[in-house]
C-alpha positions as CSV (number, residue, x, y, z in Angstrom):
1,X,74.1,-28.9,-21.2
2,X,71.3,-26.7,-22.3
3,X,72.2,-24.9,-25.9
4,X,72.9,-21.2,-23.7
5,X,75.7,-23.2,-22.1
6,X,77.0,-24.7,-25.2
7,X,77.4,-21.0,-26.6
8,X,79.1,-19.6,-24.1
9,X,81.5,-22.5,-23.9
10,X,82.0,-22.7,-27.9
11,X,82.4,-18.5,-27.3
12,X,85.1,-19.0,-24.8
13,X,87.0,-22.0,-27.0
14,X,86.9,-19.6,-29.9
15,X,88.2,-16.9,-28.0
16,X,91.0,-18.7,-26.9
17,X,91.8,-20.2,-30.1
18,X,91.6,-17.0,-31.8
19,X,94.7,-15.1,-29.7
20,X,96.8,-18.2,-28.2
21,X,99.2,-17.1,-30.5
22,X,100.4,-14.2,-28.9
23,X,98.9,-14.6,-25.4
24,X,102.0,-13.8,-24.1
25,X,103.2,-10.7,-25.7
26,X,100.2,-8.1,-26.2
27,X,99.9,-5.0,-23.5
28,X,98.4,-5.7,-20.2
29,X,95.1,-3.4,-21.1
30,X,94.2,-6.1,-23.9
31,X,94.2,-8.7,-21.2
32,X,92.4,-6.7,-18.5
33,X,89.1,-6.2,-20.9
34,X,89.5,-9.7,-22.3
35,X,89.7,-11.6,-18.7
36,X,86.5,-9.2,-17.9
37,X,84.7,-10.4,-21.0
38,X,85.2,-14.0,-20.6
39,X,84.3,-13.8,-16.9
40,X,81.3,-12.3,-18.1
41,X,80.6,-14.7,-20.7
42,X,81.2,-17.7,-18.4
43,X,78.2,-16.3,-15.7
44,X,80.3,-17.3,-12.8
45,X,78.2,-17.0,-9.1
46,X,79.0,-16.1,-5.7
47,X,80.2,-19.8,-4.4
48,X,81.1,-21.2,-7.2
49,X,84.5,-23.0,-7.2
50,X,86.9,-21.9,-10.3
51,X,89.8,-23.7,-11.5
52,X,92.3,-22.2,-13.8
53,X,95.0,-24.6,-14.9
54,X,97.8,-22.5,-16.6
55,X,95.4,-20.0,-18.2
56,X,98.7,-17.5,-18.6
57,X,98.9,-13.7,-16.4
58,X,95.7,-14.2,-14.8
59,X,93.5,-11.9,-16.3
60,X,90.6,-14.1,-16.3
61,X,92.1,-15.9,-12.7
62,X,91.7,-13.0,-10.3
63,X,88.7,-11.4,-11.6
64,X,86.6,-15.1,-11.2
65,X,88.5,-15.1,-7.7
66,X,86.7,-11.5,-7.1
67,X,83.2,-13.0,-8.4
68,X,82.9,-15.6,-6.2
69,X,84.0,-14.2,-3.3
């Protein structure tokens, strides 16, 4: 793994870490932007295959879904 794909993955981990306590009960909004951002952050491509194993409402889930197609 080259060190741009080590940040992004430690920046996803962190971000994860930092709201798993209350995942489940902030407003819909909050997750919206924050499944955009870590979409972003993860530089998924047309094709690729995504797997989401019990990542909670599917904010991140259906906007990887949209990016590759």
């Amino acid at each position: 793994m080259n060190d741009k794909s080590n940040k992004h993955k430690d920046f996803v981990k962190n971000v994860f870490n930092t709201v798993a306590d209350k995942y489940g009960t902030d407003g819909i909004e909050w997750f919206s932007y924050f499944g955009q951002k870590l979409i972003e952050h993860a530089e998924i491509e047309s094709g690729q295959t995504v797997l989401d194993v019990a990542c909670g409402k599917g904010a991140s889930l259906f906007l990887a879904r949209k990016k590759v197609g």
